[in-house]
Residue frames relative to the residue before (quaternion, step in Angstrom):
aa qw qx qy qz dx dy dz
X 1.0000 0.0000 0.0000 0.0000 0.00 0.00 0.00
X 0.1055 0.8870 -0.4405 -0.0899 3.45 -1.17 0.24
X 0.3765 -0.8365 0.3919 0.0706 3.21 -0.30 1.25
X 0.3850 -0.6962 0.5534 0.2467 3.65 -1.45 0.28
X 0.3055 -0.6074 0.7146 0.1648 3.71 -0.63 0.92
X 0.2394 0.4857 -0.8280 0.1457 3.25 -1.64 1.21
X 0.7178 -0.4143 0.5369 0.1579 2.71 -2.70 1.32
X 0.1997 0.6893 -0.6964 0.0052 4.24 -0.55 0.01
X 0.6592 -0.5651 0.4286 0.2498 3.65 -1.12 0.44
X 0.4284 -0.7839 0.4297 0.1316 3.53 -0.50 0.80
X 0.6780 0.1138 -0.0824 0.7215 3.09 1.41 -0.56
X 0.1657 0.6511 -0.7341 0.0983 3.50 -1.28 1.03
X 0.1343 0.7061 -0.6634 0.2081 3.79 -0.45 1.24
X 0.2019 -0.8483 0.4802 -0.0951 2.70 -1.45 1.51
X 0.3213 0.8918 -0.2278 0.2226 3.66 0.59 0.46
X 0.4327 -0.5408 0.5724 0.4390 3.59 -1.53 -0.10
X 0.9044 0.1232 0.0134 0.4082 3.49 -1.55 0.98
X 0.4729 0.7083 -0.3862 0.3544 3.72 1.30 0.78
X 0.4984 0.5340 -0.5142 0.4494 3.78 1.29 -0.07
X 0.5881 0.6926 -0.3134 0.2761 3.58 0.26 0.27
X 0.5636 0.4035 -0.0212 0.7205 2.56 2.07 -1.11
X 0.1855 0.8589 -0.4056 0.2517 3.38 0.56 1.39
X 0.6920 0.4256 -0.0398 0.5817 2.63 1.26 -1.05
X 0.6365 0.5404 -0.2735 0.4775 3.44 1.19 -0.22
X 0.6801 0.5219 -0.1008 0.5049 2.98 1.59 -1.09
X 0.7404 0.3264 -0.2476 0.5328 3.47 1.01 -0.05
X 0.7605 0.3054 -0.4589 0.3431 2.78 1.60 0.65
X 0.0774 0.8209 -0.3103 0.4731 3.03 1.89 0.91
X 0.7554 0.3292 -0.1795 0.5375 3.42 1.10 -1.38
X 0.2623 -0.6655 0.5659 0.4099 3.63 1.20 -0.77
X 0.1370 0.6691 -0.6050 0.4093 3.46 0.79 1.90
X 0.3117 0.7666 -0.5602 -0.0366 3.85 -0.49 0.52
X 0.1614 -0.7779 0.6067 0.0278 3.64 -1.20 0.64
X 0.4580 -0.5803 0.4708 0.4814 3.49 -0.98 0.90
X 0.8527 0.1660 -0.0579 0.4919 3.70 0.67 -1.65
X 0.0137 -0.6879 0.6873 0.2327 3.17 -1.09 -0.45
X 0.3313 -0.7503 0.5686 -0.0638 3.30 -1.28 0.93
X 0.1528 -0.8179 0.5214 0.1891 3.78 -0.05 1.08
X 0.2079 -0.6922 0.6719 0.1619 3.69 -0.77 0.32
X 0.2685 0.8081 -0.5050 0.1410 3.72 -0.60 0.59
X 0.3424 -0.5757 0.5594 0.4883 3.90 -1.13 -0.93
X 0.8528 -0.2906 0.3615 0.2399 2.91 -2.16 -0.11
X 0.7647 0.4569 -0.1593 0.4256 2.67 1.03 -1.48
X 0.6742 0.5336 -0.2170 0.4622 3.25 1.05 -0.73
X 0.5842 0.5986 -0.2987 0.4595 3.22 1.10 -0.65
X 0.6385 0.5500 -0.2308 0.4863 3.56 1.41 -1.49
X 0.7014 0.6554 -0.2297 0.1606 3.19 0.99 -1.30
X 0.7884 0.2242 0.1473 0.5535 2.66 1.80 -1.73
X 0.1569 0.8282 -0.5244 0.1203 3.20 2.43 0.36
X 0.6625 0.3631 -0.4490 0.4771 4.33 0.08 -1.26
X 0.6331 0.4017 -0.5010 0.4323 4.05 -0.25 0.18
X 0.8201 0.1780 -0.3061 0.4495 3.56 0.44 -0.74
X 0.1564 0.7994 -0.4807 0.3247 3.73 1.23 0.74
X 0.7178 0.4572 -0.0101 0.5251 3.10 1.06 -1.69
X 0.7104 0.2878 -0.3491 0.5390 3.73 0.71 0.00
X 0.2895 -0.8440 0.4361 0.1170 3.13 -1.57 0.61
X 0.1759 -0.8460 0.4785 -0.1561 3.26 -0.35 1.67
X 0.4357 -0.6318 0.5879 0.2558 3.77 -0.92 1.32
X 0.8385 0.0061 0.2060 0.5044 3.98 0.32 -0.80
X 0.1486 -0.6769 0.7207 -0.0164 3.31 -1.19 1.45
X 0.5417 -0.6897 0.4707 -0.0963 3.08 -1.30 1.51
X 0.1662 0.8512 -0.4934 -0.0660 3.71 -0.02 -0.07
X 0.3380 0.8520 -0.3998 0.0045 2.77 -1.05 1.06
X 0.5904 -0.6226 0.2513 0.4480 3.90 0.02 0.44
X 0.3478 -0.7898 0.4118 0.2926 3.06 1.18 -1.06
X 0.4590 0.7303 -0.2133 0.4587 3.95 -0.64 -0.03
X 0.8281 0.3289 0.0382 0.4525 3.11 0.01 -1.51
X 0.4709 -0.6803 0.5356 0.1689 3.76 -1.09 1.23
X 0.7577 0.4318 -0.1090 0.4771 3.52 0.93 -1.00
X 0.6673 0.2046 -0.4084 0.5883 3.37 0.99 -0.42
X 0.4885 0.6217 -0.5171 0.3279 3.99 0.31 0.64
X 0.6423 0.4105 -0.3334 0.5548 3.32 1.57 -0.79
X 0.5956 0.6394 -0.4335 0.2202 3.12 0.74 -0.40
X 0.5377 0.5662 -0.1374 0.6095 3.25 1.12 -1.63
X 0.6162 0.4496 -0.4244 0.4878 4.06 0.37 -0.73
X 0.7701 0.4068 -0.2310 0.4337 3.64 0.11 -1.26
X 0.4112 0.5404 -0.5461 0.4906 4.23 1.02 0.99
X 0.6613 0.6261 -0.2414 0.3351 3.32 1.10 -1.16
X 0.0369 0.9110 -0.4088 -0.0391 3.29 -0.52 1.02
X 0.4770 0.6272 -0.2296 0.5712 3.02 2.27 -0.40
X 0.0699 -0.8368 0.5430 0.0018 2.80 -0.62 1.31
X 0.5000 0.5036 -0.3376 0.6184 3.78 1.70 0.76
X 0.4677 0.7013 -0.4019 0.3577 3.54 1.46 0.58
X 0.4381 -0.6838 0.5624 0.1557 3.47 -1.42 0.54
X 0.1729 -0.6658 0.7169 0.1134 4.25 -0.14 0.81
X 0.1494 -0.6170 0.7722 0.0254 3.11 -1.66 0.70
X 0.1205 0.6759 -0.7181 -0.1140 4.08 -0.41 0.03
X 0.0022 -0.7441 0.6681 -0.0006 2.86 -1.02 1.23
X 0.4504 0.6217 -0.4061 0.4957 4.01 -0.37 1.40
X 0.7251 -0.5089 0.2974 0.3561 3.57 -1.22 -0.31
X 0.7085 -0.4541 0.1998 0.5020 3.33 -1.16 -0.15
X 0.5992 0.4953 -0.4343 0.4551 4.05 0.70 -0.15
X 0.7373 0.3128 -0.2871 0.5255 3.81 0.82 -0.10
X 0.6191 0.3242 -0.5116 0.5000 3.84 0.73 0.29
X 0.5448 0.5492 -0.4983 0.3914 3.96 1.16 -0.41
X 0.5874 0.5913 -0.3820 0.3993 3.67 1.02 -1.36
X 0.8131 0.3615 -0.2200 0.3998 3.74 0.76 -1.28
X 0.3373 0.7018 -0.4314 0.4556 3.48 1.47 0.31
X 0.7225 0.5323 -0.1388 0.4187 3.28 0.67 -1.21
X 0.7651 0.4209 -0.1172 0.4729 2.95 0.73 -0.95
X 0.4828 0.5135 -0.3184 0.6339 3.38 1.70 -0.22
X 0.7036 0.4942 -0.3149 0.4021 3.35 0.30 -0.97
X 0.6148 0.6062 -0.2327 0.4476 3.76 1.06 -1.23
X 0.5774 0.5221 -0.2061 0.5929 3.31 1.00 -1.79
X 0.2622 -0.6346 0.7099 0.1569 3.65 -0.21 -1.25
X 0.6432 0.5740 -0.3928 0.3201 3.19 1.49 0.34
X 0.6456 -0.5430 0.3638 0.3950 4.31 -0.99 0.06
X 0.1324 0.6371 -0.7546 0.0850 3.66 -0.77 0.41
X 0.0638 -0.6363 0.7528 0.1559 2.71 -2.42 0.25
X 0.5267 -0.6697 0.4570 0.2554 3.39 -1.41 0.94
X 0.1769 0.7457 -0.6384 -0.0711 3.49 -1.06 0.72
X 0.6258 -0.6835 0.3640 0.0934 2.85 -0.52 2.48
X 0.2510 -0.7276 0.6283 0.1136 3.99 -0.70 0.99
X 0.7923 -0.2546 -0.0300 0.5537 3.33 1.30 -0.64
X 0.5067 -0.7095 0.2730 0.4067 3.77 -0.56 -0.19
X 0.2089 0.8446 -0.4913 0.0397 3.55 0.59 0.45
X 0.7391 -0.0806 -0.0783 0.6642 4.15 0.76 0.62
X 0.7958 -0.4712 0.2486 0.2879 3.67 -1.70 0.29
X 0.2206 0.8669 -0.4145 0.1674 3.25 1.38 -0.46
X 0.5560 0.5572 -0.4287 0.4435 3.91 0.85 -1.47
X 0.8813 0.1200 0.0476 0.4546 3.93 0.13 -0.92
X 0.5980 0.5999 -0.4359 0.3041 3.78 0.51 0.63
X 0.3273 -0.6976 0.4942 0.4024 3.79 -0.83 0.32
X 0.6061 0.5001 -0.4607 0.4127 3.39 0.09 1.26
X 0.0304 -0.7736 0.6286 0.0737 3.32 -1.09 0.95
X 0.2314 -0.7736 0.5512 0.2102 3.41 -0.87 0.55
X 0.0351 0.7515 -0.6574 0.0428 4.15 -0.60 0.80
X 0.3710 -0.5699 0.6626 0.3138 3.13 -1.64 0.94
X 0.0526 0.7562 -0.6521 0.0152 2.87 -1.86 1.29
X 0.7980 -0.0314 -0.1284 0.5880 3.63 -0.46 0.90
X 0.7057 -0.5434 0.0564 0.4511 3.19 0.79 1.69
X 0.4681 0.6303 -0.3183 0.5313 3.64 1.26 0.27
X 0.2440 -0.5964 0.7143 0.2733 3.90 -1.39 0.31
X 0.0946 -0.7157 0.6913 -0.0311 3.41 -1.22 1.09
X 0.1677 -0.6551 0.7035 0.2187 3.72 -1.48 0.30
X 0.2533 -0.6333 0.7312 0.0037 2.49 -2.15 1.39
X 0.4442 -0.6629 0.5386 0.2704 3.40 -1.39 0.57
X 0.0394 0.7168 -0.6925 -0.0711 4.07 -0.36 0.66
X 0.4187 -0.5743 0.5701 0.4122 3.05 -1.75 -0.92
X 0.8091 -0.4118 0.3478 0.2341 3.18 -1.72 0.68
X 0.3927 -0.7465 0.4791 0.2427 3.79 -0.11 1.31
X 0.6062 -0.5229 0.4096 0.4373 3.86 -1.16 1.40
X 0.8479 -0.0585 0.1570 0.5030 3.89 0.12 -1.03
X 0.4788 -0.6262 0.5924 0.1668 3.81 -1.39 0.67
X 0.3240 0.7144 -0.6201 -0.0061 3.95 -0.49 -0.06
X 0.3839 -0.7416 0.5397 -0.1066 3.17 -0.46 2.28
X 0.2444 0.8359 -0.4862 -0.0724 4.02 0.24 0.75
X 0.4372 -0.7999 0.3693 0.1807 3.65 -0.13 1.64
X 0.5497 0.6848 -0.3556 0.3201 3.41 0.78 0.76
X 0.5398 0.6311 -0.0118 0.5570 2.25 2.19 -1.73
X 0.7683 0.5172 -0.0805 0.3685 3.15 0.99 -1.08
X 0.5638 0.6076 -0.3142 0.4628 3.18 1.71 -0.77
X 0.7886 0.4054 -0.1569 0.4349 3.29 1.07 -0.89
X 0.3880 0.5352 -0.5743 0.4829 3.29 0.93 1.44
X 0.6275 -0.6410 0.2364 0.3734 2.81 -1.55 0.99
X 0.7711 -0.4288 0.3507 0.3139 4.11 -1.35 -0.06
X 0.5524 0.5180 -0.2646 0.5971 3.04 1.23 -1.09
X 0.7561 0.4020 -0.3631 0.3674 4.00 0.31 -0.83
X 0.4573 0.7114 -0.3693 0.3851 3.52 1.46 -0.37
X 0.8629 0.2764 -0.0831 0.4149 2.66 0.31 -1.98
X 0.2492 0.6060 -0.4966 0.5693 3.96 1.37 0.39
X 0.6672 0.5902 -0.1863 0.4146 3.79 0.03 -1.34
X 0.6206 0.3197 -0.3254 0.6377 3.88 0.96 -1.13
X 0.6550 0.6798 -0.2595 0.2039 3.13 -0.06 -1.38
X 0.6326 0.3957 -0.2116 0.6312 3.30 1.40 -1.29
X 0.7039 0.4905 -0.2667 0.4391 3.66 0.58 -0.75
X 0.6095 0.5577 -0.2809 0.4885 3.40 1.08 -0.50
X 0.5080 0.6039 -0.3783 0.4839 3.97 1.24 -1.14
X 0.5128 0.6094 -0.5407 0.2706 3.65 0.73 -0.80
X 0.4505 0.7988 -0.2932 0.2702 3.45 0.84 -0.44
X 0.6927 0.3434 0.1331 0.6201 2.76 0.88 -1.89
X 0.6863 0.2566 -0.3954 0.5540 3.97 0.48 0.37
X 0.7179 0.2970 -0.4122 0.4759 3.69 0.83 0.28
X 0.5727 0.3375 -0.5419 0.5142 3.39 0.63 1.04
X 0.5735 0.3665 -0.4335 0.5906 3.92 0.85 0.22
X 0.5668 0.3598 -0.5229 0.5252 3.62 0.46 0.68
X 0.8536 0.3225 -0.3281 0.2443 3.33 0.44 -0.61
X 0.4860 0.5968 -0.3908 0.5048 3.32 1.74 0.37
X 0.6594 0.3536 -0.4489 0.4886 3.39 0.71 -0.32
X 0.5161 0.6004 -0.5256 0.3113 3.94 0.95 -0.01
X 0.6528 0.4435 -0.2065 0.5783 3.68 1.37 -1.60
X 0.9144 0.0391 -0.3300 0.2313 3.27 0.22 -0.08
X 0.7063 0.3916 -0.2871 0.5151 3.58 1.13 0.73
X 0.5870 -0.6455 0.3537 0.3373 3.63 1.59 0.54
X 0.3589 0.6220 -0.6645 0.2065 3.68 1.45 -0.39
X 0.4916 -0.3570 0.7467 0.2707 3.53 -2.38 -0.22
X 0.5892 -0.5474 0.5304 -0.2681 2.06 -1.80 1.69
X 0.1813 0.8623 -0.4709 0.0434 3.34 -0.69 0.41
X 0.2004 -0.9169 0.3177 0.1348 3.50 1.18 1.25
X 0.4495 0.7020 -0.3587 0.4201 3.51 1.51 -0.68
X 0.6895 0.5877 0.0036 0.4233 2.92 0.84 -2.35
X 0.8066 0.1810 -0.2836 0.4860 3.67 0.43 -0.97
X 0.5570 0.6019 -0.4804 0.3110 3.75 1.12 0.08
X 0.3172 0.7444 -0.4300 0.4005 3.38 1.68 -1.06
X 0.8114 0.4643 -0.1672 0.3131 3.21 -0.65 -2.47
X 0.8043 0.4839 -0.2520 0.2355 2.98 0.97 -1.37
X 0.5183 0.6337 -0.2715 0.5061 3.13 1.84 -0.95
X 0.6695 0.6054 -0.1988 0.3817 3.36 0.80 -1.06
X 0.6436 0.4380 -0.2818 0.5608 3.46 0.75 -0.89
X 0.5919 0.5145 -0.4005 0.4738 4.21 0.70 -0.92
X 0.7464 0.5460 -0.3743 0.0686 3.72 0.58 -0.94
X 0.5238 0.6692 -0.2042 0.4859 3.34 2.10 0.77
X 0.5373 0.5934 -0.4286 0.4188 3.03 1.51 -1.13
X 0.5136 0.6699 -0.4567 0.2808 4.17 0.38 -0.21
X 0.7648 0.5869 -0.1087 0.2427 3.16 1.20 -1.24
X 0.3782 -0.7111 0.5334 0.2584 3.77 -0.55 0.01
X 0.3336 -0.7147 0.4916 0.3691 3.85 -0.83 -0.28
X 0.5265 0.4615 -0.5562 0.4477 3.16 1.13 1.25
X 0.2989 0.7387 -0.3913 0.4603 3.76 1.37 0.59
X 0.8131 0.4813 -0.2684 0.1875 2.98 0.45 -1.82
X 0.6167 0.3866 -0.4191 0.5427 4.07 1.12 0.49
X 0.4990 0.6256 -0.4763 0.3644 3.82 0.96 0.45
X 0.6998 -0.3593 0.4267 0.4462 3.98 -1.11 0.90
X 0.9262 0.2810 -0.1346 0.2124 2.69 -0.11 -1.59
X 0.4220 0.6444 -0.3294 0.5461 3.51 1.38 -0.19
X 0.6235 0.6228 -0.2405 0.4068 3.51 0.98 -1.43
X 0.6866 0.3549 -0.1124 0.6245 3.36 1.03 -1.51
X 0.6801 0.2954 -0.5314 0.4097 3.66 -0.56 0.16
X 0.4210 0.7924 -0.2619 0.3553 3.42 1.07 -0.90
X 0.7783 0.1843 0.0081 0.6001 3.13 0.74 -1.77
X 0.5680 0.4761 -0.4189 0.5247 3.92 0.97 0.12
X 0.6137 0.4199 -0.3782 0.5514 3.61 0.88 -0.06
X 0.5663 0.3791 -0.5054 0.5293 3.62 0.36 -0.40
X 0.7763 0.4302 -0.3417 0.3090 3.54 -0.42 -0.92
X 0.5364 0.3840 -0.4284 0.6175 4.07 1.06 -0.81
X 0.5565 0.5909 -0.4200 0.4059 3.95 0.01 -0.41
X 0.6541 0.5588 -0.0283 0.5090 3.08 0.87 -1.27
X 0.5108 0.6837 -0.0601 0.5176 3.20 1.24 -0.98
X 0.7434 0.4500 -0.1213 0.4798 3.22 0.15 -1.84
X 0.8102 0.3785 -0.2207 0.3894 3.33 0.75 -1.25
X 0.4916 0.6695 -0.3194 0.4561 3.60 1.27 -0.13
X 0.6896 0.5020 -0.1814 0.4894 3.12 1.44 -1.44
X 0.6965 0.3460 -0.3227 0.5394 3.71 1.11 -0.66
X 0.2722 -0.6743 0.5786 0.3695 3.89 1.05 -0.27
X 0.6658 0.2701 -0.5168 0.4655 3.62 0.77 1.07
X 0.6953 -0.4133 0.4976 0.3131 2.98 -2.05 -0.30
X 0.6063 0.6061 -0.4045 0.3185 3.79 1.12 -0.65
X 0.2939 0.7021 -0.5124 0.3976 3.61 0.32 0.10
X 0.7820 0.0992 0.1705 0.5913 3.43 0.38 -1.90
X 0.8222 0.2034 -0.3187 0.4255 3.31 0.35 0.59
X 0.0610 0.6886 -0.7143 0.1089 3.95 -0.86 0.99
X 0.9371 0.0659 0.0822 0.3327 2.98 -1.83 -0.55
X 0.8353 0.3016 -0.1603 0.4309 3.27 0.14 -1.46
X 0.4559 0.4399 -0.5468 0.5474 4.56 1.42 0.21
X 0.7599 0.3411 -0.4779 0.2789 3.78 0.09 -0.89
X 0.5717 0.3535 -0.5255 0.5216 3.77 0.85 -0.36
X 0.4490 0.5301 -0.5050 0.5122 4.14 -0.06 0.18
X 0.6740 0.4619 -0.3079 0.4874 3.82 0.44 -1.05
X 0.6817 0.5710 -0.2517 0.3821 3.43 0.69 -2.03
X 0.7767 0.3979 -0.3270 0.3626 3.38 1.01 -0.56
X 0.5043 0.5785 -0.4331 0.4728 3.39 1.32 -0.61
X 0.6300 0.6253 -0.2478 0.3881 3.62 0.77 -1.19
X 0.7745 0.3317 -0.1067 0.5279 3.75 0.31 -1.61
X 0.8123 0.2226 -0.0131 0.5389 4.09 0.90 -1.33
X 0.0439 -0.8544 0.5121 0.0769 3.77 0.99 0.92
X 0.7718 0.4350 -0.1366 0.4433 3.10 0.81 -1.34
X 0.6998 0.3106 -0.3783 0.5203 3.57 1.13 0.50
X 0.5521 0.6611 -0.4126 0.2963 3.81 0.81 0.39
X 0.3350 -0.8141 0.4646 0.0953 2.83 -0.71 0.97
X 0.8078 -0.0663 0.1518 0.5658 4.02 -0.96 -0.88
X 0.5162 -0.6675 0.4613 0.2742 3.24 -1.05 0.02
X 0.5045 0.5565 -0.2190 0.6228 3.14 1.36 -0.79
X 0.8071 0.3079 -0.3315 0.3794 3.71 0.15 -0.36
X 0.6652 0.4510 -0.3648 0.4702 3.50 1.24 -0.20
X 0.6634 0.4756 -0.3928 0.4237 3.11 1.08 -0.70
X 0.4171 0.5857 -0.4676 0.5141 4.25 1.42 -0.13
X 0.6468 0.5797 -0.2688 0.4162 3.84 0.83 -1.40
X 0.7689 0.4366 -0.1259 0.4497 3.24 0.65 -1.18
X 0.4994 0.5358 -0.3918 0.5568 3.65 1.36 -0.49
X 0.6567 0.5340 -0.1923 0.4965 3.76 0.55 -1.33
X 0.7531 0.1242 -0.3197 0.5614 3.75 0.70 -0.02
X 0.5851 0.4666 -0.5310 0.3975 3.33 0.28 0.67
X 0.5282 0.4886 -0.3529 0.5981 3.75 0.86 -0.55
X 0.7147 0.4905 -0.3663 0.3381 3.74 0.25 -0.85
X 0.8394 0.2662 -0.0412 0.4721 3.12 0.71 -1.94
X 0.7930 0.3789 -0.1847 0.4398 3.94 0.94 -0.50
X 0.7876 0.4820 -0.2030 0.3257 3.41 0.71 -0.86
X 0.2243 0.9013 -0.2728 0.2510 3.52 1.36 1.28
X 0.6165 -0.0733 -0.7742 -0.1232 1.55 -1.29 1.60
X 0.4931 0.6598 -0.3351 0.4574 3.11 2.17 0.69
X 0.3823 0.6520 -0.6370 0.1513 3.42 -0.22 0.83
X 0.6031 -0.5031 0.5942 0.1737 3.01 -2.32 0.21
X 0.2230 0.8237 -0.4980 0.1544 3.93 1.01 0.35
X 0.8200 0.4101 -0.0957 0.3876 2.95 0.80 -1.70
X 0.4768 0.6113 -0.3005 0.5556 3.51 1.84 0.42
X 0.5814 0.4060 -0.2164 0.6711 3.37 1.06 -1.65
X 0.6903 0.4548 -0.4581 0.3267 3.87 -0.30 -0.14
X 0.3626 0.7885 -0.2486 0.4300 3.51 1.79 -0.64
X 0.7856 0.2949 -0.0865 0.5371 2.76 -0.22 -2.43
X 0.6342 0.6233 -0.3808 0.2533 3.64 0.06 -1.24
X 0.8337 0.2562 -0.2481 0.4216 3.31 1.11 -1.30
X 0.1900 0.6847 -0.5251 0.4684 3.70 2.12 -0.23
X 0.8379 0.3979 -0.1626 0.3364 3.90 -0.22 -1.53
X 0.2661 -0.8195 0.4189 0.2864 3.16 1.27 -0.66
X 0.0290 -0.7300 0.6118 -0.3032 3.52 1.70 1.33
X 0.8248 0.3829 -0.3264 0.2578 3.21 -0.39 -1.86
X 0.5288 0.6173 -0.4734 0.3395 4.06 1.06 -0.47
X 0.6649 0.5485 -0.2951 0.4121 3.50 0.96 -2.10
X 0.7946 0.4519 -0.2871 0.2863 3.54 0.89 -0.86
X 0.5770 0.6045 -0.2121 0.5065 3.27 1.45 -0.56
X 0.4102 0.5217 -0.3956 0.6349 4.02 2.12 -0.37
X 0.9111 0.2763 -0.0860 0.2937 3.28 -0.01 -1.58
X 0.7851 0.1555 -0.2525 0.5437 3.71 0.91 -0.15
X 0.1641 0.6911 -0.6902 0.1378 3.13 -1.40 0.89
X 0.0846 -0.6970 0.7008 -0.1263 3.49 -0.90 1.79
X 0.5062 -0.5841 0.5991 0.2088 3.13 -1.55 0.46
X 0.6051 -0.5858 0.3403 0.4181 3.86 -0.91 0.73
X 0.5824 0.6069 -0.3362 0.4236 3.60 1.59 -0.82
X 0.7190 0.4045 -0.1738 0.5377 3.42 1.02 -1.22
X 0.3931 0.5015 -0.5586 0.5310 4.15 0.85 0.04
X 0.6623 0.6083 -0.3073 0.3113 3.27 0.44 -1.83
X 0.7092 0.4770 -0.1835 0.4856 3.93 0.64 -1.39
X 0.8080 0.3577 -0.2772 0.3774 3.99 1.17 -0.71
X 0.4785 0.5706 -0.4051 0.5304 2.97 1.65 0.48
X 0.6923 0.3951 -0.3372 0.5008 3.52 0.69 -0.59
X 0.6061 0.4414 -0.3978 0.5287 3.87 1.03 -0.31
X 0.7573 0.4921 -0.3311 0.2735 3.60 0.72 -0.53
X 0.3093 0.7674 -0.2205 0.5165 2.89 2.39 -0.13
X 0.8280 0.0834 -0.0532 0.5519 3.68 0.57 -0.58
X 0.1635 0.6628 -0.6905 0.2392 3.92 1.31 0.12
X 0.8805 0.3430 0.1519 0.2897 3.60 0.00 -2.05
X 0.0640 -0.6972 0.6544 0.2858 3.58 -0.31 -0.07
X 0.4006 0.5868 -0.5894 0.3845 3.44 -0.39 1.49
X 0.5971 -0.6676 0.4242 0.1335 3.17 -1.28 1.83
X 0.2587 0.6617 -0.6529 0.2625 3.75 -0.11 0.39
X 0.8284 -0.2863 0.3328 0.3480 3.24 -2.59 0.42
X 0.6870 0.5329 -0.3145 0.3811 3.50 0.63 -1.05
X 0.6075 0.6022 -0.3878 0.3434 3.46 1.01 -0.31
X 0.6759 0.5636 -0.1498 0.4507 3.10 1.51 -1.21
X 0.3116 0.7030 -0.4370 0.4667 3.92 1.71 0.03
């Protein structure tokens, strides 16, 4: 017989009122660390200082997050190298502490402030570097602890960013499977069933859901199997095709007009189904859910390109990557 060895998270806890129980929980797993070290912001720190009152930490971190340079920066305080990172916050501060784990070689887990793209569980961190967003390859945080309380009270817009990315899964497992029929890439059925399953576990919902437990939790179990998927292929393609590199093309070509990830990469799903995938696409579904969720509002506030400039992030999203997707076939 022979089997496949994959990484899966030791800890994944989901709940109301469970970042507290941190310390219980890791030892629950028989997880021990001399230190553990919180990595976080100000704001967060202020917000929720009587929750992390109660936990015990050698050293709180601060940091904005985002940023390639202030990650080394904050990385090079560290001196323990038998330490535990915690990033507790969004995706630009668990990417920031990715890095810095990764560099260090040292463990962390993510405990998600809100859910606004996959970040909680992927080997990829995106950081702005020399005024640009770039991806880095990290590894996969020891364990996720997702507390839905915490989470409800982020803002809406980060929520529904969060489906949106999780929803694209759509659209990068049919740009895996075209580059399978037509260029022979591998496959991974395990890997694209994950994503796929994962991305569906929203389509149920309404955007009057989106402060309900339960919404909260699938929400944040789909980011992680997502997450998942991509560990399991040791790539990003699972969850990412066509519609992240025009998501890139914009960070790249319109820095100073991009917004979430999750919302461009919802934007970018929505013009591919529209304009490329013919004569089979899902548009007129995704236009449904999007506006059911009220995606299609946040995007229509926050993105708005001229037909010239659409024109320029497709052709930039065309080479962001050497990866096979619809856009190649333009």
């Amino acid at each position: 017989m022979y089997y496949k060895t994959i990484n899966v998270p030791i800890v994944l806890e989901v709940g109301e009122d469970i970042f507290v129980h941190l310390d219980d929980i890791l030892k629950e797993n028989h997880l021990y660390f001399k230190e553990k070290i919180l990595v976080t912001s100000m704001e967060l720190r202020d917000l929720y200082k009587s929750r992390l009152d109660k936990l015990s930490f050698e050293d709180i971190l601060f940091i904005k997050g985002g940023s390639y340079d202030e990650a080394l920066e904050v990385m090079n305080t560290i001196t323990n190298k038998e330490v535990l990172l915690v990033a507790f916050g969004g995706g630009s501060i668990i990417d920031a502490v990715k890095l810095m784990a990764n560099t260090l070689d040292l463990t962390y887990i993510t405990v998600p402030s809100t859910l606004s793209n996959d970040a909680i569980y992927s080997p990829i961190a995106r950081l702005l570097k020399d005024g640009k967003k770039q991806s880095f390859g990290v590894k996969a945080p020891l364990g996720i602890i997702a507390d839905v309380n915490i989470i409800k009270g982020s803002p809406e817009k980060l929520l529904l960013a969060g489906v949106g990315d999780l929803v694209s899964n759509a659209s990068a497992v049919k740009d895996w499977y075209l580059a399978h029929i037509d260029k022979g890439e591998s496959i991974n059925n395990f890997a694209m069933a994950l994503a796929s399953l994962s991305g569906n576990s929203v389509i149920p919902y309404t955007f009057n859901d989106i402060r309900s437990s339960r919404f909260i939790g699938d929400l944040a179990n789909g980011l992680v199997i997502s997450g998942l998927a991509m560990v399991l292929a040791n790539s990003s393609r699972p969850a990412s095709g066509a519609e992240h590199m025009i998501s890139h093309a914009i960070d790249d070509l319109f820095p100073n007009r991009s917004t979430l990830h999750g919302l461009q990469v919802a934007w970018g799903h929505l013009l591919v189904e529209r304009d490329f995938r013919k004569p089979e696409n899902d548009y007129e579904k995704l236009m449904i859910f999007f506006e059911r969720m009220k995606i299609l509002d946040e995007i229509e506030r926050n993105i708005t390109f001229s037909n010239g400039e659409i024109d320029q992030i497709i052709n930039r999203a065309k080479t962001i990557r050497n990866r096979y997707t619809i856009l190649t076939k333009v």
